[in-house]
Each structure stands twice: as structure tokens, then as C-alpha cells.
C-alpha positions as CSV (number, residue, x, y, z in Angstrom):
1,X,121.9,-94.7,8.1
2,X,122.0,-94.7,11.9
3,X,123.5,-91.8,13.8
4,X,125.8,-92.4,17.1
5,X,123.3,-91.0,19.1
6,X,120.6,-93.5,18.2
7,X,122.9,-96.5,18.2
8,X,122.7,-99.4,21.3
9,X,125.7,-98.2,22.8
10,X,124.3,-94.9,23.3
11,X,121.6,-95.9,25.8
12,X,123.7,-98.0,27.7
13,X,125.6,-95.2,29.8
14,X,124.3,-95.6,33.6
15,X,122.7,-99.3,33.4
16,X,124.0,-102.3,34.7
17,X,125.0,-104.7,32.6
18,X,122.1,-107.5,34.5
19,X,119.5,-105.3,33.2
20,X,121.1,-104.5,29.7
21,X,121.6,-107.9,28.7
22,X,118.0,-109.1,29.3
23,X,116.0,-110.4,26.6
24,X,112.6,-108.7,25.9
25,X,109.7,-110.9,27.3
26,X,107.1,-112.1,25.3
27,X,105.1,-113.4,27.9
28,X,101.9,-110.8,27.9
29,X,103.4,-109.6,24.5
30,X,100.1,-109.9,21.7
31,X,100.6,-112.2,18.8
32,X,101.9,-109.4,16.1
33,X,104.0,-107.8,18.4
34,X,105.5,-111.3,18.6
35,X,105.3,-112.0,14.9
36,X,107.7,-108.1,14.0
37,X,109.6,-109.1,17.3
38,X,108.6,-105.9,19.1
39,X,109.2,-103.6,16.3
40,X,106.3,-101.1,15.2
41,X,105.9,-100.1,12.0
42,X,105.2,-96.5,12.9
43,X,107.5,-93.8,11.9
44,X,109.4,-90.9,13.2
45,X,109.9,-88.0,10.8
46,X,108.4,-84.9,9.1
47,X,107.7,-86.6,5.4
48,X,107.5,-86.0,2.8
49,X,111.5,-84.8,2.6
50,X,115.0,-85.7,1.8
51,X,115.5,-87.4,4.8
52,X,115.0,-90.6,5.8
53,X,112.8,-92.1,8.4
54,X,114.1,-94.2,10.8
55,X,111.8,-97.4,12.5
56,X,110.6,-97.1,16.0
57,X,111.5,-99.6,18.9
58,X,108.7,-100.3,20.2
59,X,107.4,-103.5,23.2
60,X,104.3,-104.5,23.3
61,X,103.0,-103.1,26.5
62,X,100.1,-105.7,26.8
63,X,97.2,-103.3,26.7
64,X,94.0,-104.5,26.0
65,X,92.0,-104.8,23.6
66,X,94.2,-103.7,21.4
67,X,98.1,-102.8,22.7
68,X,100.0,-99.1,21.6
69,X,101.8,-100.8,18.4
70,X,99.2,-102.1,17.1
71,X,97.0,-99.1,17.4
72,X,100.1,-96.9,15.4
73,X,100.1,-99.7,13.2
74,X,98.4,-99.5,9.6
75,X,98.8,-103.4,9.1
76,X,97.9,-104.8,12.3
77,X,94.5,-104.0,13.3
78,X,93.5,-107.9,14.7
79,X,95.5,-107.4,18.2
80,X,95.1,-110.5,19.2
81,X,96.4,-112.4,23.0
82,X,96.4,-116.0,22.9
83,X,94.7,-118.1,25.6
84,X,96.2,-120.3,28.0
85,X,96.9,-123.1,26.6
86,X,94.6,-122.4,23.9
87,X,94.3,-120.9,20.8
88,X,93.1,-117.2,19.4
89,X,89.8,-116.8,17.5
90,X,91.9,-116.1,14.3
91,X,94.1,-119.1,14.8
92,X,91.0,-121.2,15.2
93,X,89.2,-119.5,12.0
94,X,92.3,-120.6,10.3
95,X,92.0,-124.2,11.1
96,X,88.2,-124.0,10.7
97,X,88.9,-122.5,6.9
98,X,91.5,-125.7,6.1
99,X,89.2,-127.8,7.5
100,X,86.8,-126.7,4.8
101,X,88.9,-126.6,2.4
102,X,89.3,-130.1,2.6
103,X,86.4,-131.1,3.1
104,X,85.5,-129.2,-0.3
105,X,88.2,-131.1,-2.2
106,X,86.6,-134.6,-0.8
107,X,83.5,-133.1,-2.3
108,X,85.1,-132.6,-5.9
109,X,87.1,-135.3,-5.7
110,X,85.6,-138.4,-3.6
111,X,89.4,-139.9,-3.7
112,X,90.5,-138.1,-1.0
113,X,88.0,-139.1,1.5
114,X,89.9,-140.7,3.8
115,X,92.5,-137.7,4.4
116,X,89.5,-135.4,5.0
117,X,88.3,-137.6,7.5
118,X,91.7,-138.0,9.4
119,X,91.8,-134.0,9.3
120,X,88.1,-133.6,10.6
121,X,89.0,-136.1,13.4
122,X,91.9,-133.9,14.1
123,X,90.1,-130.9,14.3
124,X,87.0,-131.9,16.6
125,X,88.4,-130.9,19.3
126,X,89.1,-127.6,18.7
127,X,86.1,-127.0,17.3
128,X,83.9,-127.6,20.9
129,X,86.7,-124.8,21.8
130,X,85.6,-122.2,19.0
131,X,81.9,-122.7,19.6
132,X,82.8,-122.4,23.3
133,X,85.3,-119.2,22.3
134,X,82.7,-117.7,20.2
135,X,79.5,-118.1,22.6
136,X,81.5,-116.6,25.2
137,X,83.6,-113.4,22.9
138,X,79.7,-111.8,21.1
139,X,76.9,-110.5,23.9
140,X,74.1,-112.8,22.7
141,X,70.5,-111.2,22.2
142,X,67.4,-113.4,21.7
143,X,65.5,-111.8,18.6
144,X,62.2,-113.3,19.5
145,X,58.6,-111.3,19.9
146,X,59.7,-111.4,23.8
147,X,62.3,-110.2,23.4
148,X,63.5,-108.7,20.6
149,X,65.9,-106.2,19.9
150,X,63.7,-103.9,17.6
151,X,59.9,-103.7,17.2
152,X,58.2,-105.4,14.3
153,X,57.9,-102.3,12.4
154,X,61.1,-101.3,12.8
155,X,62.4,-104.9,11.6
156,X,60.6,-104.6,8.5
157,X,62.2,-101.2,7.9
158,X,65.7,-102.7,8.2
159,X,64.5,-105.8,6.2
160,X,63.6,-103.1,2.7
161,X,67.2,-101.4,3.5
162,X,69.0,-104.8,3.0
163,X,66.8,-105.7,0.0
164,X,67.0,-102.6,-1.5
165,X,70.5,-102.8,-2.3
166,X,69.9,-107.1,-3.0
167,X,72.3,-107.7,-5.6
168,X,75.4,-105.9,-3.8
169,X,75.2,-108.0,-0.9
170,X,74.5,-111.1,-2.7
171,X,71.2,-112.0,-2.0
172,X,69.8,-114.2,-4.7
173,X,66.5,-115.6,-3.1
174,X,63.2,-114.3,-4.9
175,X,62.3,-111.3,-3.1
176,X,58.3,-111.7,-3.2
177,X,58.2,-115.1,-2.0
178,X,60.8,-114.2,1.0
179,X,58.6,-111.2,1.9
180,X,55.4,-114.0,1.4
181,X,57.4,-116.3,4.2
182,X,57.9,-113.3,6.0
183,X,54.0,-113.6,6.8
184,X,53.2,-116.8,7.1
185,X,50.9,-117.8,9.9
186,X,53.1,-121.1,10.2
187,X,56.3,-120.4,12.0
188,X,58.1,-123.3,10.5
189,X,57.5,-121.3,6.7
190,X,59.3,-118.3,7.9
191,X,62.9,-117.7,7.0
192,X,65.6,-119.4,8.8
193,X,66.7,-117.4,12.0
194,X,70.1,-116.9,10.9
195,X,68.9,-115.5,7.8
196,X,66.8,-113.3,9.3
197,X,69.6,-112.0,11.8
198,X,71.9,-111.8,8.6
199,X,69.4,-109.5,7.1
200,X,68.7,-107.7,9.6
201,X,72.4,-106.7,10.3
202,X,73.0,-105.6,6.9
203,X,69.8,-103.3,7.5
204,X,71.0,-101.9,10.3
205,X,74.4,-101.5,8.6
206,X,72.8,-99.4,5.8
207,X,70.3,-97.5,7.6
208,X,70.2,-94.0,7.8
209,X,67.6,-93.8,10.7
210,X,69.3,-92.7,14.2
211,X,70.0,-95.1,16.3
212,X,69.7,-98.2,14.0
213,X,73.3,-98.8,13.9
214,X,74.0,-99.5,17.8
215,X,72.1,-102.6,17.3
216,X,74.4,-103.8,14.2
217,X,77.0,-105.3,16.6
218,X,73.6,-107.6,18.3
219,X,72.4,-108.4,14.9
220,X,75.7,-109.6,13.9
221,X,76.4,-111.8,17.1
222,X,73.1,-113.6,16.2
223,X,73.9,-114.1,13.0
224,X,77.0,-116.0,13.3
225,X,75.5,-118.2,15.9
226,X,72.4,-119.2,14.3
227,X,74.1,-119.5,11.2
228,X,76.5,-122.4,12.7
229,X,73.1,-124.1,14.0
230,X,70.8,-123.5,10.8
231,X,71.2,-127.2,9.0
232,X,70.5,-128.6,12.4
233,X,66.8,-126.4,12.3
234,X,64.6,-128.7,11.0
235,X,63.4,-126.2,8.6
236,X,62.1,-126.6,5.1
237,X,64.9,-124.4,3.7
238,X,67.4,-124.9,5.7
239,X,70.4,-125.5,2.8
240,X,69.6,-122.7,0.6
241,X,68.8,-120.5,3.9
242,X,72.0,-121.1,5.6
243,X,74.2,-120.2,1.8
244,X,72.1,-117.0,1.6
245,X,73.2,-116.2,5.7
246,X,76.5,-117.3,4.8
247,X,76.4,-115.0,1.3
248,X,75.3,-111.9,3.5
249,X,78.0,-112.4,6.3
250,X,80.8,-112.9,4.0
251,X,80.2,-109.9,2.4
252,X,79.7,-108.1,5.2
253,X,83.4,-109.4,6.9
254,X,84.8,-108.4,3.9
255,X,83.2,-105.4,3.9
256,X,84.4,-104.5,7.1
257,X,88.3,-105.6,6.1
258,X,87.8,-108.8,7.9
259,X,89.1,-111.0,5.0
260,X,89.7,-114.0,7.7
261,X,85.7,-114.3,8.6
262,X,85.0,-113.1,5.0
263,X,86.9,-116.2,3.8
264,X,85.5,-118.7,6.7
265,X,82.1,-117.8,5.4
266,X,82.4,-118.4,2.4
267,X,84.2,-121.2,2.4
268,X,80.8,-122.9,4.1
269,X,78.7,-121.3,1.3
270,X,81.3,-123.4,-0.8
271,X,81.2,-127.0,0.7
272,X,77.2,-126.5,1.3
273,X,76.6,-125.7,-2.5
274,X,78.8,-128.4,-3.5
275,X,78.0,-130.9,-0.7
276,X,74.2,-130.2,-2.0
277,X,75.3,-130.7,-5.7
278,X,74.2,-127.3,-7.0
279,X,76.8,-126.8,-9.8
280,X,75.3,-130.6,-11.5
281,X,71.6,-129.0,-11.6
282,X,70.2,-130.3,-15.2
283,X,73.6,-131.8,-15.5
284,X,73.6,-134.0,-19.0
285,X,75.7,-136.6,-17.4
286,X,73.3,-137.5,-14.6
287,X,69.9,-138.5,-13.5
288,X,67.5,-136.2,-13.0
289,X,67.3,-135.4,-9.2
290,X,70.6,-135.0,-9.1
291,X,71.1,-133.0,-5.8
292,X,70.7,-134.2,-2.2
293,X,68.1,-131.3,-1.6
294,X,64.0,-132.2,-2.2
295,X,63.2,-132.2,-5.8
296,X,62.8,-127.9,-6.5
297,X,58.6,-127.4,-5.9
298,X,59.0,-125.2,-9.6
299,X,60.8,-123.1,-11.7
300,X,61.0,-120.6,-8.9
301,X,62.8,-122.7,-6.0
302,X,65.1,-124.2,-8.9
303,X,66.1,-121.5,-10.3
304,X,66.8,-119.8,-6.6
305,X,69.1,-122.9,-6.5
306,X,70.9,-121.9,-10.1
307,X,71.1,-118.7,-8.9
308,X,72.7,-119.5,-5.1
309,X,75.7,-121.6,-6.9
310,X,76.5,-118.7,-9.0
311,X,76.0,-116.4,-6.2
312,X,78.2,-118.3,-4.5
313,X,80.6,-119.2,-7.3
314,X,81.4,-114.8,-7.9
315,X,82.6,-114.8,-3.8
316,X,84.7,-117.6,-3.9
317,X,86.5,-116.1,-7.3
318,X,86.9,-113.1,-6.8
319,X,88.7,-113.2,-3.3
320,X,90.3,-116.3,-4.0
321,X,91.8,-114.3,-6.8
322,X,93.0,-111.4,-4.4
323,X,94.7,-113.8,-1.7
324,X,96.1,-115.4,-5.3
325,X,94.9,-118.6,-4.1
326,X,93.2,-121.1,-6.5
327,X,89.2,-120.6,-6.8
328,X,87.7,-124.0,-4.8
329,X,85.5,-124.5,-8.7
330,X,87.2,-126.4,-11.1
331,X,87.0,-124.8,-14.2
332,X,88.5,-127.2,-16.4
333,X,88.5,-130.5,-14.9
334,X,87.2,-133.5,-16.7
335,X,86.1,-135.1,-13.4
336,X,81.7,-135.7,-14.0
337,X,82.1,-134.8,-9.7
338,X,83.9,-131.7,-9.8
339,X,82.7,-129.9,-13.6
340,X,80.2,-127.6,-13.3
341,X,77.3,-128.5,-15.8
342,X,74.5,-125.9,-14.8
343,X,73.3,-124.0,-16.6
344,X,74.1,-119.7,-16.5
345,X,71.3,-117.8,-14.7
346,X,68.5,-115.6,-15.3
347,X,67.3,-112.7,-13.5
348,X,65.7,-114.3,-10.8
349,X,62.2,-112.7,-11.3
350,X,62.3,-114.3,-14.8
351,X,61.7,-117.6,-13.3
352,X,58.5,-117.9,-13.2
353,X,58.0,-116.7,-17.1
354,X,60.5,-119.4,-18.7
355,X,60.0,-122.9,-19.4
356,X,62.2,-125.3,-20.0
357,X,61.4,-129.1,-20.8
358,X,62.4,-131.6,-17.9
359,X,64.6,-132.6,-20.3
360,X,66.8,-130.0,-20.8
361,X,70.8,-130.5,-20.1
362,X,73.3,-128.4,-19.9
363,X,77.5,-129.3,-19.5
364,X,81.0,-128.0,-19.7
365,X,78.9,-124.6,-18.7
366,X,82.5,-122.4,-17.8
367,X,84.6,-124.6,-20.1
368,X,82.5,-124.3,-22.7
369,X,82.9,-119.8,-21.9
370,X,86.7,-120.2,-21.7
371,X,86.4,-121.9,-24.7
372,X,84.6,-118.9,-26.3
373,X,82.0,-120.7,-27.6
374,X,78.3,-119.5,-27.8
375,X,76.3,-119.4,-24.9
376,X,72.5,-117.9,-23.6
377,X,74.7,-116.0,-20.4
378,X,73.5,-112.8,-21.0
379,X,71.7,-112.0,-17.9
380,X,73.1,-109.7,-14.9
381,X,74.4,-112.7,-12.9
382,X,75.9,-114.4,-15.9
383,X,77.8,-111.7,-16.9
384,X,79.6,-111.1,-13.7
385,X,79.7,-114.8,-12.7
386,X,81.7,-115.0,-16.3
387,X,83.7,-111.5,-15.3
388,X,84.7,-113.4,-12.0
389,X,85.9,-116.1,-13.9
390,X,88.2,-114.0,-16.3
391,X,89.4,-112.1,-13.1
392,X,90.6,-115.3,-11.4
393,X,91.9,-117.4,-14.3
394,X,94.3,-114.1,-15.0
395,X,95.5,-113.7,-11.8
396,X,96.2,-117.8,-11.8
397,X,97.6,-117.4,-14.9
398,X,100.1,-115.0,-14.3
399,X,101.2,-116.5,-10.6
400,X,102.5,-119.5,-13.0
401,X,105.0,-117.5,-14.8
402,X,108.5,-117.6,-13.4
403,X,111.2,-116.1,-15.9
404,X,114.0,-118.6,-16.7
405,X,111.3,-121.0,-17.7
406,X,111.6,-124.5,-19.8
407,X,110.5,-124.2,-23.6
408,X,107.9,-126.6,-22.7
409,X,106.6,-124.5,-19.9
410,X,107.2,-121.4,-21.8
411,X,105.1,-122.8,-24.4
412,X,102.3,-123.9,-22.2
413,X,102.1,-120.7,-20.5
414,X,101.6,-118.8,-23.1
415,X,99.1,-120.8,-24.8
416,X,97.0,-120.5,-21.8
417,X,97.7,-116.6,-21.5
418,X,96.9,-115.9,-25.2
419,X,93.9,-118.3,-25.1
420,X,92.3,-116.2,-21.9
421,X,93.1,-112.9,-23.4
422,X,91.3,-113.7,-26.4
423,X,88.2,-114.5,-24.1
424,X,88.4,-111.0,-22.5
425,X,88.9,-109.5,-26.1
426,X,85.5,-110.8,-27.3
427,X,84.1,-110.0,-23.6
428,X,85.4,-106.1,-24.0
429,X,84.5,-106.5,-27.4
430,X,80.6,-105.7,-26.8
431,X,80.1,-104.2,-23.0
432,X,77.0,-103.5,-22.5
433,X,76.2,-99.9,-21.0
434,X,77.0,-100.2,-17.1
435,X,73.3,-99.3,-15.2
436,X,73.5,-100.6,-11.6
437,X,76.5,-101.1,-9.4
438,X,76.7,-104.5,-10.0
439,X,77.5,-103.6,-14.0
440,X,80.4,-101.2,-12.6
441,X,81.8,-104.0,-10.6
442,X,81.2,-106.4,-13.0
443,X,83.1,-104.4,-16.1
444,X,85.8,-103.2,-13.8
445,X,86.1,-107.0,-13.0
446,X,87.1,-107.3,-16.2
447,X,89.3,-105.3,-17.2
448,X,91.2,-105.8,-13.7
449,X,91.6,-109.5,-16.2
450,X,93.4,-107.6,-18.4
451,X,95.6,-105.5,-16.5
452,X,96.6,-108.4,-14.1
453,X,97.6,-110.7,-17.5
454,X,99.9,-107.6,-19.2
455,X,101.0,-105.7,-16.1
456,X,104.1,-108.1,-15.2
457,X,105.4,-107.6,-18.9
458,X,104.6,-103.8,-19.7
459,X,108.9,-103.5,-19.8
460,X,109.2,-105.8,-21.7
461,X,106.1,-106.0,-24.4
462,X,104.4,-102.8,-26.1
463,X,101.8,-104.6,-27.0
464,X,101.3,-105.2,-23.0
465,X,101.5,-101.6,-22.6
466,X,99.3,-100.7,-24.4
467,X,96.2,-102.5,-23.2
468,X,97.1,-102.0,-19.8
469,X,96.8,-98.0,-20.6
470,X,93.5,-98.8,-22.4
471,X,92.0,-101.2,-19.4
472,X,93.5,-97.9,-17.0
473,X,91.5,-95.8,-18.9
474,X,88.2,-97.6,-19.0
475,X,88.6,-97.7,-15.1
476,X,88.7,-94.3,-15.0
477,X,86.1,-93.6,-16.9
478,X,83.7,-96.5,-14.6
479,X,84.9,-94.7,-11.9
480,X,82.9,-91.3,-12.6
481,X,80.3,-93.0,-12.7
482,X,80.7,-94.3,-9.0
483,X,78.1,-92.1,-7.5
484,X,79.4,-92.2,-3.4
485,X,76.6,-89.9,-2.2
486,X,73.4,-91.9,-3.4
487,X,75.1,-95.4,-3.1
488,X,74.5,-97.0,0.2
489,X,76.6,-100.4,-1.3
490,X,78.7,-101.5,-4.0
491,X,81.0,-105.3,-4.2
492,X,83.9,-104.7,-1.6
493,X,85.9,-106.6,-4.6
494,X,85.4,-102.7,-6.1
495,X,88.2,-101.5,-3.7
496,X,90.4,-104.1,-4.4
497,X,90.4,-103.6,-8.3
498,X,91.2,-99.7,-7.7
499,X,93.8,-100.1,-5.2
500,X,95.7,-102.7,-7.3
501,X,95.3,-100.7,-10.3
502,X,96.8,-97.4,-8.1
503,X,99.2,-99.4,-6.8
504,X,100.8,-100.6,-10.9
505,X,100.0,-97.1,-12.1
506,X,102.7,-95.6,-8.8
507,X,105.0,-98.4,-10.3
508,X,104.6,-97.4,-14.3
509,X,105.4,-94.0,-12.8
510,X,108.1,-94.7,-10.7
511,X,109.5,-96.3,-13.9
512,X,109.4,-93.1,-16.2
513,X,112.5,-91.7,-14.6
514,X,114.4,-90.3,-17.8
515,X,110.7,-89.9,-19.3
516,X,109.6,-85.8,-20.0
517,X,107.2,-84.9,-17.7
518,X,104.4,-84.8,-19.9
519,X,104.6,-88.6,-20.2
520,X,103.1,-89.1,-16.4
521,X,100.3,-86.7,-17.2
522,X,98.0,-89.9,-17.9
523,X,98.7,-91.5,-15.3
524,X,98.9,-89.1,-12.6
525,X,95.6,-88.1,-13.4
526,X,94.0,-91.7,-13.4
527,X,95.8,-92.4,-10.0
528,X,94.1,-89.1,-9.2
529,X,90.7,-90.2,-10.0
530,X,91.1,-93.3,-7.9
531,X,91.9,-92.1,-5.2
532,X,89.5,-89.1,-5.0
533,X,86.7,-92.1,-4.8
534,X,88.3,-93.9,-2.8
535,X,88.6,-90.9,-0.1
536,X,84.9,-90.1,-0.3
537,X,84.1,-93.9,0.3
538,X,86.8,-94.8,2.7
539,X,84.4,-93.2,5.9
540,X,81.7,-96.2,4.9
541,X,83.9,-98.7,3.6
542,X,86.5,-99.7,6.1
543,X,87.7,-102.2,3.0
544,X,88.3,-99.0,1.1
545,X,89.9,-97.1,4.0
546,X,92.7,-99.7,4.4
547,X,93.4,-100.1,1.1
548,X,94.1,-96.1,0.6
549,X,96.0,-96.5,3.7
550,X,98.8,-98.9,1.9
551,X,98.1,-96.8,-1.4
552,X,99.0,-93.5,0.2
553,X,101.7,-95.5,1.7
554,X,103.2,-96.5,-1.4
555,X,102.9,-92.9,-3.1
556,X,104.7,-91.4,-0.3
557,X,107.7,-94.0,-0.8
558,X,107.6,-93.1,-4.2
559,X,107.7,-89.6,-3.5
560,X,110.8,-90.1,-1.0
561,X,112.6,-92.0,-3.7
562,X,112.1,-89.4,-6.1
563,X,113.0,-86.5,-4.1
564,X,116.1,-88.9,-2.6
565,X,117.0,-89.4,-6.1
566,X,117.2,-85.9,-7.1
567,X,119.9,-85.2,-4.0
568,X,122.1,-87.7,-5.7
């Protein structure tokens, strides 16, 4: 593979053997130029073509902010130096994110207490180091009427943007009574600051007005801070407040392929929705002010808390699901702490028009959907909250399988596999007609289920064929209707489905090697389709952009392998 005039040897006429012989430093080296050991994954070449490309050496030559491999690179995009006897922000987002996962398992199961505790004493220190890390990394703006970034007028116009496009960037509060706090003559009634900085950033991130965007990096260095000081407020609302800020700055990391701040986010969202008890609202098996929060003024504020859990409850899912990590909600577990027991939620403007006894109860709310048993989820919400749940319990599912398995395992695993696809059977069964984005993300959700359960046996099983070519084809199909143009925002999770979907159909393709040409037809032209929407939304979603990146990526290695195979 590697000519004479490339090899070691070659490059050594001349030197001395003192300087030949010394090892690369990694002193001012960044972190993933130390992870690949100095080796960039650019490439050298003409592709595509017969010939094979050969990796570049490459040291890190300590640039700043971000050094000349990492710029070539298409993985590496978080250049990151670490600090003198310190840590880098990722590093310390990373420890954040396991301390909050623990601390969410000591809220679903209280038995673990006393390991949570020995890992928050462990990590206190290096927490005063993030907040110090993070106060000084962002330029912080006050937002005040001294001194705010924008005029009032201009606020409110960012303020509609963000609402406008409510239910793609997961904001579940009641939209009149947040525009009714929005005027309050009391200050302590208006929203939370770091909600309103949240808000505001996302406003700023959609506008079309000139100019609006410069201030998006401001907006989004206020957010972060007053959303790590918002419980400590004082105000009314400062629970369900600081899950909506978290919400709105989750989805915007993950927008902006920042899935380590997406996930740190949400992970708060998680232990403040669980720490608060939301998933036991109207719970049969307890009292009836269940959660630590004030008893909900009226339908309205309670069912802004219904709605918040399962606001929540979609995030955590459905990215828990692409890092193929457990989701932090336990489904199935018979623990009274842990099951959720609310009930599935309504549009939120319906509210106000639904009454329900103080003695309703609900339980076994997912278990009883998994189940396939008969339930009043029929709103928006519901319906993707239950598509989230299909999504991750197939990509679980299917992590479990390891070939060579035990009867007894073999016999388990199935079970669960045929039980779930009989649950996204009856889902598929009856889909209602997709209006708004959210019922595009929420049927692709879906039947990204079904192709994760039957894509790892389509050689194997027919059967597993052909569903996977029926789910392809319903993707397609929700993918016309994708309007790019007049659609400021859609569920990042959207460019995940397709590019996982391209990436099987490049594999089913790659695999029709003694197949007549005709056979690819189908495929080829749903790959085609993906990736033509995916082009036109890559400039606004940088999510989108670096998933065609590895797409493309993995089409031109097919492509090389093909045209390799025919020199043979």
C-alpha cells in the first residue's frame, strides 16, 4: 500500500540521527491531536478513482482557537487545550453530566443515596472551577432596561420569532399567560431571567431581521449563566422556568451539533422534573400533592407541569437513543419511585376547557402503551412522547442482541422484539395525516422504530426486509413534504433519523453486489431524496451539515470499493 518514496526511511537522508529519533511532543499539542497521536484524518488524493488514498502525517502545531488538523478535520471540530493543571470545558461538562446522572438514579431509586452523595462530594470542587471556567470563557451582557442588549420593541419581536415556531423548540408553557407575565407591573411575576435570555436567543437565532443575529452569541452567554442561578431566584416559578430554559438550550446545543451541552442540559431538565416529582402527578399510588412544587393554582399551571415532564421526557429519549444509551425514565420498572403514573397530555390551550375530578388517577401510563392497551394519548404531545418511546425501546432492544446467544436469552430477546414491533404495528396501523413539523418528526420517529428493530437482520430474515423497505419508503415520502424554504425550525432528532436511514440504505446497496442493476433503483433514489433535503437544510442546520458530511463520507467509500472491486 505504501510506496518507497513515502516510507520513514525515505525522509531520513541528511538528518542526524539526535533529531530523527526524537519523539513528537505533546506538550502544546490540543487534546484530539493527542487522542489520533498526531495523525489527521484529512486526505491526499483526486477521489473518486481507483486509487487509494493514503492518511496525512500531520502535528498539531498548537494554533489557537482551533489548530490546522482539526480545522481539515470532519470529526474534530471541539479543538480543545487543556489548562494547567486543570481541566477543559468539555472534560468538566462530562463530569457535570455523570454527576447528574447520578444524582437522577438516587432520584428513581432512593437506595443509592449514599453513592450519589460520595460522587457529589467528589465533584464540588470542580465545580467552583466550571462556574469560574465558564464566567470567564462567554463575554457577559446585562439584559436590563440600563442596559440591555436590544430595545423593548425589538425584544418583543425576537420573543413572537421563538414562539412562533413553540413546539419545535420545545416550549410547553401556555403562551397567553407567558405573554400576560411578560406585562406585569410586578417584576417578581415576570418570567425567570434565564428564560427570558433562552428565548430571546432562539429569537435572535431565527430571525430574519439584519443584524439580529450578532447578538445570538450575547443572548446565549446569558442564558447559560442565569440558567445555573435560576432555582436560587426566589421567583414564583422558578422550577418549571428553569426546565423550560433548560428545554430551549438543549435544543439549541443540539441544534448547533453540540451534543455534549445538548446532553448537559438536558440532563438538568431530567433530575429537576424528577427531583420535583412531575412524572407522579395524579399518581393512583400516592397522596394528592404529590410533588415538592406549590399545589398547581388550576388546570392551567398543572397541566403546564403534565406537559413540561413530557416535554422533557421526548429530549431525554430521543438522544439517549442516538448515543445508544439507556433513556434516564424507567419504562417498565415496578418501583412506586421511578414508574411514571401521569397522565398523557393535552394540547396545552385545552387546559383551561377540561375538567377532571380531584380525584382522578392515572398509573403504569408508558407501561400500560407498551403494553398496547387502550389509552386517551391522542393529542400532539402524546403522540410523539409515545413515538419517542418506540424509537428508544428499539434502539435498546436491538443493542441487547449479540449472535451466539443462550436459548434463554435468545428466547427473551425475542419476546421483547416481537412484543415492541407489535406496538409500532398498531402505531403505523392508523397515522394520522402529518400537518405541522412536529407530525413529520413524530411519524418519522416512528418508523426510524422499525428500521432500527429489522435493519441488523435484513440478511438474514425477508420478513425484516421487507418492512425496512416499507418504513424507507414512508421516509421518503415524509420527506417531500419537508418544506426547507418556509420552515424556520424542525426537531434536530429529524437529521439524525435521515442520516441513519442513508447511512443502512449505502449498506443494503453495498450488499447487492451480484444483484442486476435495476435492484438498487429504489434505493438509490430514496438515498437521493435524503440527501437532496438534507443539502438545502445543512446551511441552517449545522446538525444537518455534519451529518451529510459522514454520509457523503460513507458514499464515497462505497463508491471506492465498488470501482476497486471492479479492477480486481
Amino acid at each position: 500500500m505504501a510506496s518507497s518514496s513515502s516510507s520513514p526511511s525515505g525522509s531520513r537522508k541528511g538528518t542526524s540521527s539526535s533529531t530523527t529519533n526524537k519523539p513528537p511532543s505533546f506538550r502544546g499539542a490540543c487534546l484530539n491531536c493527542r487522542r489520533r497521536k498526531i495523525v489527521s484524518p484529512s486526505f491526499i488524493g483526486e477521489p473518486p478513482g481507483p486509487k487509494l488514498t493514503i492518511p496525512v502525517m500531520q502535528k498539531c502545531d498548537g494554533k489557537k482557537p482551533i489548530c490546522t488538523p482539526c480545522t481539515s478535520s470532519v470529526s474534530y471540530g471541539d479543538c480543545e487545550y487543556p489548562e494547567r493543571g486543570g481541566l477543559t470545558r468539555t472534560q468538566a461538562l462530562e463530569e457535570q453530566i455523570a454527576m447528574l446522572e447520578s444524582r437522577i438514579q438516587q432520584l428513581e431509586d432512593p437506595g443509592i443515596l449514599k453513592a450519589a452523595l460520595l460522587l457529589l462530594s467528589r465533584m464540588r470542587s470542580n465545580f467552583k472551577w466550571i462556574q469560574l471556567k465558564v464566567s470567564l470563557s462567554f463575554q457577559i451582557f446585562r439584559a436590563d432596561k440600563t442596559q440591555g442588549l436590544t430595545d423593548s420593541s425589538m425584544d418583543y419581536t425576537l420573543i413572537q420569532t421563538a414562539l412562533q415556531n413553540s413546539n419545535e423548540i420545545g416550549f410547553f408553557l401556555n403562551i397567553s399567560r407567558f405573554y400576560g407575565a411578560l406585562s406585569a407591573p410586578e417584576p417578581s411575576v415576570r418570567p425567570l431571567d434565564a428564560l427570558m435570555n433562552a428565548i430571546l436567543l432562539w429569537g435572535s437565532h431565527l430571525s430574519d431581521i439584519t443584524g439580529t443575529n450578532a447578538y445570538e452569541p450575547n443572548f446565549l452567554a446569558l442564558a447559560v449563566r442565569d440558567a445555573a442561578q435560576g432555582l436560587a431566584s426566589g421567583h414564583p416559578q422558578a422550577v418549571m422556568h428553569s426546565i423550560q430554559a433548560e428545554v430551549l438550550l438543549s435544543h439549541y446545543f443540539y441544534r448547533q451539533s453540540r451534543f455534549l451541552e445538548g446532553k448537559y442540559h438536558a440532563s438538568i431538565a431530567v433530575s429537576l422534573v424528577l427531583s420535583s416529582h412531575l412524572h407522579k402527578i395524579q399518581s393512583v399510588d400516592e397522596p394528592l400533592d404529590v410533588t415538592s412544587l406549590p399545589p398547581p393554582t388550576d388546570a392551567v399551571d398543572e397541566g403546564e407541569r403534565i406537559n413540561g415532564f413530557w416535554t422533557v421526557f421526548i429530549l431525554s429519549n430521543c438522544w439517549a437513543a442516538v448515543e445508544g444509551s439507556p433513556s434516564p425514565f424507567q419504562f417498565t420498572s415496578s418501583s412506586p419511585e421511578a414508574r411514571i403514573d401521569l397522565p398523557w397530555p393535552l394540547e396545552i390551550e385545552s387546559y383551561a376547557q377540561v375538567f377532571r375530578r380531584r380525584e382522578f388517577r392515572t398509573s403504569r401510563t408508558v407501561q400500560n402503551f407498551l403494553e398496547n392497551q387502550h389509552d386517551s394519548g391522542t393529542s400532539a404531545l402524546a403522540l410523539h412522547a409515545k413515538a419517542s418511546v418506540l424509537f428508544e425501546q428499539a434502539s435498546r432492544i436491538v443493542y441487547t442482541y449479540r449472535p451466539g446467544m443462550s436459548q434463554q436469552q435468545a428466547s427473551q430477546f425475542f419476546a421483547s422484539y416481537n412484543a415492541l414491533q407489535t406496538v409500532i404495528e398498531n402505531v403505523l396501523a392508523n397515522p394520522p395525516s402529518p400537518v405541522t413539523a412536529g407530525d413529520i418528526v413524530t411519524q418519522s420517529l416512528v418508523h426510524a422504530a422499525m428500521i432500527s428493530l429489522h435493519a441488523p437482520f435484513v440478511a438474514q430474515n425477508p420478513g425484516s426486509r421487507g418492512r425496512l423497505a416499507a418504513s424507507m419508503r414512508a421516509l421518503e415520502v415524509l420527506v417531500f413534504m419537508v418544506d426547507v424554504p418556509n420552515l424556520p425550525v424542525i426537531d434536530s432528532i429529524i437529521g439524525i433519523i435521515w442520516a441513519r436511514s442513508c447511512h443502512i440504505l449505502i449498506k443494503e446497496i453495498s450488499s447487492m453486489r451480484g444483484a442486476p442493476p435495476s435492484a438498487r433503483d429504489e434505493p438509490l433514489r430514496i438515498l437521493g431524496s435524503m440527501l437532496a433535503v438534507m443539502e438545502r437544510m445543512s446551511a441552517r442546520y449545522p446538525v444537518v451539515n455534519n451529518q451529510l458530511i459522514k454520509v457523503r463520507d460513507a458514499r464515497l467509500y462505497w463508491y471506492w470499493e465498488t470501482r476497486r472491486n471492479l479492477h480486481e
